[in-house]
C-alpha angles and dihedrals in degrees: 000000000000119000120242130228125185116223122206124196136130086206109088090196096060090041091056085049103053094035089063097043094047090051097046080061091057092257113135102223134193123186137211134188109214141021108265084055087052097057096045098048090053093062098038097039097039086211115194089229141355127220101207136186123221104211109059135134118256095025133017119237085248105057080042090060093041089055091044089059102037088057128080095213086058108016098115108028105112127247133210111201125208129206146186090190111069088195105156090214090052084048091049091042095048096046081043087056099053105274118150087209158351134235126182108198131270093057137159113278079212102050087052093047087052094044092052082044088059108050094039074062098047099039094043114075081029099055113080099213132163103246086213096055109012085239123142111262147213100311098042089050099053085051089045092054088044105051086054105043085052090043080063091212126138110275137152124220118206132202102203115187141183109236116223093003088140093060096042090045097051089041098049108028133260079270091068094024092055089047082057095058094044084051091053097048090054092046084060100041088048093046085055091058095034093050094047090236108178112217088004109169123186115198129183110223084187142265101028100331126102140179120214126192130199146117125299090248094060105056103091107048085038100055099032084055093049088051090052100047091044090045089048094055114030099084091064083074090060131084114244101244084058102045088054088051091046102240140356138280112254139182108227126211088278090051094252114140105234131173113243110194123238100294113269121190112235115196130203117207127204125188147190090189083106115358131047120263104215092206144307089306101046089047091051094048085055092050097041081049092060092042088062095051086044098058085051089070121086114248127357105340136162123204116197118196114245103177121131134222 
């Protein structure tokens, strides 16, 4: 898989440049103009580093970088910035503030291939990604989970799952079924950017399972978004004959045919907002709990657990 890279520049021209050039050396490459753009297509893209330039309308390169790193989702892709100032203190502040490196234009078309280069090497045996939807996996979210049990501040933990995947996997093919998952997982990323969830991180477990952090506040706006967006979408995955019967015929493990409706997501949502979380495995049993009681629900649902201590 090629590896991305996220250009940010508010010069077209400079964009169409390095997007050519970038290309020509087997990187798949997005752009974006300004900084708010930036930020949402980082989460939603996963891209493996940003070139990014530090003069831009809407937000500096700067206040960019300092919300890539101070987000989970971002904190450790690396980020080339570019400048038109070589101005040493700007250098020393952007490298303080968590920049693999600094650039001041012109620069070498060359010296920025080899630097991208570079960091795609040194994060890549290093970054524990899911190869079907570019999301941190099992490791980084147990790290994740960990850092913010021990930080014993309020969080949620949510167990997000795709309903009747099996069936739509086995009648369509792992091609489609495989398009569905990468669907979900930007559903997710998008409804953390839509909703306005702060510190918001998505994780892929793996097959059609995902993990999803953030703060208490934000679980409602957050998962009601995700439902809709996944709602909205999933029927594009389905042939037309079955979306206008509401779902597909299925043999299940005895050999019965059985209907299985159009694929929904159910969530299960576990909270120390007002009971105590024993650790990573007795967070993730609440939160496959709920899951459970979710998927018992008919349609996209989410379940949080309210219990007290």
């Amino acid at each position: 898989m090629a590896a991305k890279v996220l250009v940010v520049d508010d010069d077209r021209t400079l964009q169409t440049l390095l997007r050519l050039e970038l290309t020509g050396e087997g990187f798949e490459v997005i752009t974006a103009s300004d900084g708010p753009e930036a930020l949402q297509l980082a989460i939603e893209a996963a891209p493996d580093v940003v070139v990014l330039d530090v003069v831009m309308p809407g937000l500096t390169g700067m206040e960019v970088l300092e919300r890539l790193r101070a987000t989970s989702q971002t904190a450790t892709t690396p980020v080339i910035l570019l400048t038109g100032r070589p101005l040493e203190a700007t250098e020393r502040l952007a490298l303080q503030r968590g920049a693999d490196h600094y650039m001041t234009k012109p620069f070498e078309i060359e010296t920025l291939v080899a630097r991208i280069h570079a960091a795609v090497s040194r994060t890549g045996s290093a970054r524990d990604v899911s190869p079907l939807t570019g999301l941190p996996g099992n490791s980084s979210i147990e790290r994740e989970l960990e850092v913010r049990l021990q930080a014993e501040k309020p969080f949620a933990l949510i167990h997000a799952d795709i309903d009747n995947f099996k069936a739509l996997n086995d009648h369509y093919g792992f091609k489609r079924g495989d398009e569905v998952i990468r669907f979900c997982s930007r559903a997710l990323l998008r409804a953390a950017v839509d909703s306005g969830a702060a510190d918001c991180f998505v994780g892929h477990v793996g097959g059609d399972d995902f993990v999803v952090l953030l703060g208490p506040s934000d679980i409602e706006d957050f998962c009601k978004t995700a439902l809709t967006l996944y709602d909205d979408g999933i029927l594009d995955f389905y042939d037309p004959d079955d979306a206008i019967v509401g779902g597909i015929d299925v043999e299940d493990r005895t050999g019965t045919m059985r209907h299985f409706p159009i694929s929904t997501l159910s969530m299960g949502i576990a909270t120390n907002a007002h009971r105590s979380l024993e650790g990573p495995g007795h967070a993730s049993a609440i939160a496959a709990e709920m899951k459970h009681f979710a998927k018992r629900q008919t349609g996209s649902n989410f379940q949080v657990d309210r219990r007290v201590d």
